[in-house]
N, C-alpha and C positions, 0 to 999 in steps of 0.2 A: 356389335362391331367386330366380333373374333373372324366373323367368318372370312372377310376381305381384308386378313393377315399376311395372307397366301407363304409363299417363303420370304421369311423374314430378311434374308440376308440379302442386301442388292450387292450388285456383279460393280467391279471395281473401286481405287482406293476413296480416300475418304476426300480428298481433294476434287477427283472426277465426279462424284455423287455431288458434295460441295455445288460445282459450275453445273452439274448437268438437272438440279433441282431446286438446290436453296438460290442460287441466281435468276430466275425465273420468278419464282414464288415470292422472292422477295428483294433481295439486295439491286436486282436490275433497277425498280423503278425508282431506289431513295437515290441510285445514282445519277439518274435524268437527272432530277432533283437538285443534287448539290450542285451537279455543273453547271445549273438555268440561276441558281442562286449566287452562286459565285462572278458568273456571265463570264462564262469561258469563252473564247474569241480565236478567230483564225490567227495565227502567228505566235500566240503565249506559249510559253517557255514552263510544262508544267510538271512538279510533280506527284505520284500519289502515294501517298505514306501507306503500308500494311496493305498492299495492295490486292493480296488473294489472290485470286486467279484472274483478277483483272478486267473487272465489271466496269469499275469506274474510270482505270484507263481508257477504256476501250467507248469509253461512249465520250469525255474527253478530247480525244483522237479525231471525232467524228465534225468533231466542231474548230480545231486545230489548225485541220488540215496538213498541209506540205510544206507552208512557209512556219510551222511553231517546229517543238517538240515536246514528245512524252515519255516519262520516266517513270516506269514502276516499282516501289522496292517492298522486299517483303521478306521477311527471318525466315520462313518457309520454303526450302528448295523442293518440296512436292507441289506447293502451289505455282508455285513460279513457271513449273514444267508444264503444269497443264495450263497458266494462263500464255505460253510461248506457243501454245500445241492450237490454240484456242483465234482465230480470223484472223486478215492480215494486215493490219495496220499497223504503220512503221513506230511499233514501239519499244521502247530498251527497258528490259526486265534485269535489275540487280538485284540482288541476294544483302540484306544487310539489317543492321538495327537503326531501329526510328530514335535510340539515345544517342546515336553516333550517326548520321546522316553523313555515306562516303563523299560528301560533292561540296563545292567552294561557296564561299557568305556570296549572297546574293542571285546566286546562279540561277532561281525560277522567279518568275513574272505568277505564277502560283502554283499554291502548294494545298493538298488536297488529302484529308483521309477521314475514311467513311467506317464506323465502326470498329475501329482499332484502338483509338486512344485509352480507352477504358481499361484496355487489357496493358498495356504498357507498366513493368513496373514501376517506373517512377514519371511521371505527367508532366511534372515543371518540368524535368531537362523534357522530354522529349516536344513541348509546346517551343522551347526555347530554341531548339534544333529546327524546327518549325519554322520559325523566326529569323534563324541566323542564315538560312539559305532563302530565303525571300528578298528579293531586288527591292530596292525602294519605291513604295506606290505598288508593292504587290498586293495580292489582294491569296486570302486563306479561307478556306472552306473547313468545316470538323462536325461531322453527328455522331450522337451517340445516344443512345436508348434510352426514354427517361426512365420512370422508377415502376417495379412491378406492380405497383397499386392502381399505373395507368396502362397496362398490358395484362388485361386476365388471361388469355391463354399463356402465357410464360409464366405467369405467376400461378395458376392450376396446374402446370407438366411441373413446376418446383416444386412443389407439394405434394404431389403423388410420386415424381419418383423420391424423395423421401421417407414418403411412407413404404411403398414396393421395394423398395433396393436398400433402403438405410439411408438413417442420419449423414446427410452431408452428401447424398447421391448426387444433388440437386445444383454444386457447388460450380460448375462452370456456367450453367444457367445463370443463374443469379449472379453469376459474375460479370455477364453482358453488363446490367444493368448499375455498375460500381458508380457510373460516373454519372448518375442520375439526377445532379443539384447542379440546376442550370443557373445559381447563382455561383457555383463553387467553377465550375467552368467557364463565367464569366471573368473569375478572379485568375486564375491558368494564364485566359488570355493577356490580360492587361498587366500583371509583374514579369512577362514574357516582352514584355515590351507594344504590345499590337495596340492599333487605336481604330477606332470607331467601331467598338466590339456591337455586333447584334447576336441574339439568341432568339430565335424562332422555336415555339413548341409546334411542332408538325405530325399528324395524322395519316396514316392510308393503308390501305388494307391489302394483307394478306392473302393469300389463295393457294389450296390444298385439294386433291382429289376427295382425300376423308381424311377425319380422325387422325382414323389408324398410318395414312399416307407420311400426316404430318409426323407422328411419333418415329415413326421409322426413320425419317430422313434427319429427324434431329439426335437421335440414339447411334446414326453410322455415318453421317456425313460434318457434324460437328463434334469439337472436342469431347460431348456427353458418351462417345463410342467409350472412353473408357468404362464407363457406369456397365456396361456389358461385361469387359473382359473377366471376370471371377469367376463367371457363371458358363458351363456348361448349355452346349446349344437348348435344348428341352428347357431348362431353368429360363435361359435368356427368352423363351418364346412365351413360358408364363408369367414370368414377372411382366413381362412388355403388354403382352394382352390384360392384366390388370389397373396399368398406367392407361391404356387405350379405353376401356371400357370405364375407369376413374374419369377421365376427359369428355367421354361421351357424354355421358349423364351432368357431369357440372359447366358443360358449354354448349348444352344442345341449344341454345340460342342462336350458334353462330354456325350449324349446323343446316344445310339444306340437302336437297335428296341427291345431289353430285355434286355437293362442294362443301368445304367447310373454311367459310371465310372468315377475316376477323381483323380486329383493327391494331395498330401497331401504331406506338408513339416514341419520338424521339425528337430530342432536340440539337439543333442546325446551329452553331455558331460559325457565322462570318467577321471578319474583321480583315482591316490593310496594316501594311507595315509604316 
């Protein structure tokens, strides 16, 4: 797999790599997803918590229309730039934290965020913020990754950059997967106040050029670029080519001759105010 390494380093920040591959590859389609689950509708009043560069606004947006509104917010003023930078649908991108939610009790018809909450330091306030801007008879959409034992490819790239880079390389990876006890996120919702809580485990797959494609883009375009910074470009292109050929050999299952697909599991809580 060394050989289709080529230059390791792709051309721009880690937000543009972010929107211009891992949204494709992945985050586009759990977004369909939430908003088909949630039944996002022309005129709702929505917004989307941790919103990145704005997959899930943006497809939101598409079903909203001109009589709703959409609201993106996201701690990130690099994502925020390229989800501004990113089609033109009339949406309002702020800067802010999902514990402190800048906007009044009640003020969205729904409220929406797709693989953030896990990362949040503290979940109740930020479920609860959740909550406190939700209109009555709103309705709340939340995924989050289940646990690596139902993801072998994040649970194989945990483990070899471990073993390649060191103890505790592996730390933002495994850290998607925090909020993996979809009973424990049943419980978030319901001392938050929401009712008619559902939890869906959900399934779908993935898609990479190769291997090597996927390592790349998760080594520069998510939080794991730090796992690089120590090392020296030469260092960073062997350690990375031994994490890539580690993968090869333990997911050649999911392995085909242009593609290396693979399944992803996460679970979907809906509930209304």
């Amino acid at each position: 797999m060394r050989g289709d390494l080529e230059q390791w380093q792709l051309r721009g920040s880690a937000a543009e790599l972010y929107e211009r591959y891992l949204v494709p590859a992945v985050t586009s389609q759990w977004a369909v997803d939430l908003v088909s689950r949630v039944e996002v509708r022309r005129g709702d009043r929505l917004l989307d918590v941790a919103c990145g560069t704005g997959v899930v606004a943006r497809a939101a947006a598409e079903r909203v229309g001109n009589d709703g509104r959409v609201v993106g917010l996201d701690l990130n003023p690099e994502m925020l730039r390229v989800a501004r930078s990113v089609g033109a649908a009339p949406i309002e991108w702020w800067e802010g934290s999902a514990l402190a939610l800048p906007f009044e009790a009640g003020e969205f018809g729904v409220v929406l965020c797709q693989f953030g909450l896990q990362f949040f330091p503290d979940q109740s306030v930020a479920v609860r913020e959740l909550r406190r801007v939700l209109a009555p008879a709103g309705r709340v959409g939340v995924s989050v990754f289940a646990g690596l034992e139902r993801n072998p490819v994040a649970q194989a790239l945990s483990d070899a950059l471990d073993r390649q880079f060191g103890e505790g390389a592996s730390f933002a990876k495994r850290n998607e997967h925090a909020l993996a006890d979809a009973d424990e996120l049943a419980v978030l919702f319901r001392e938050a106040g929401l009712a008619a809580v559902r939890i869906e485990t959900v399934a779908k797959t993935s898609r990479y050029p190769s291997v090597s494609e996927y390592v790349r883009f998760q080594l520069q375009a998510t939080p794991l670029a730090a796992v690089l910074e120590p090392y020296d470009p030469l260092e960073r292109d062997r350690l990375s080519a031994l994490v890539v050929d580690e993968l090869a050999t333990r997911l050649a299952t999911f392995v085909r001759e242009r593609e290396f697909a693979f399944p992803q599991v996460a679970h979907v809580a809906t509930a209304t105010a």
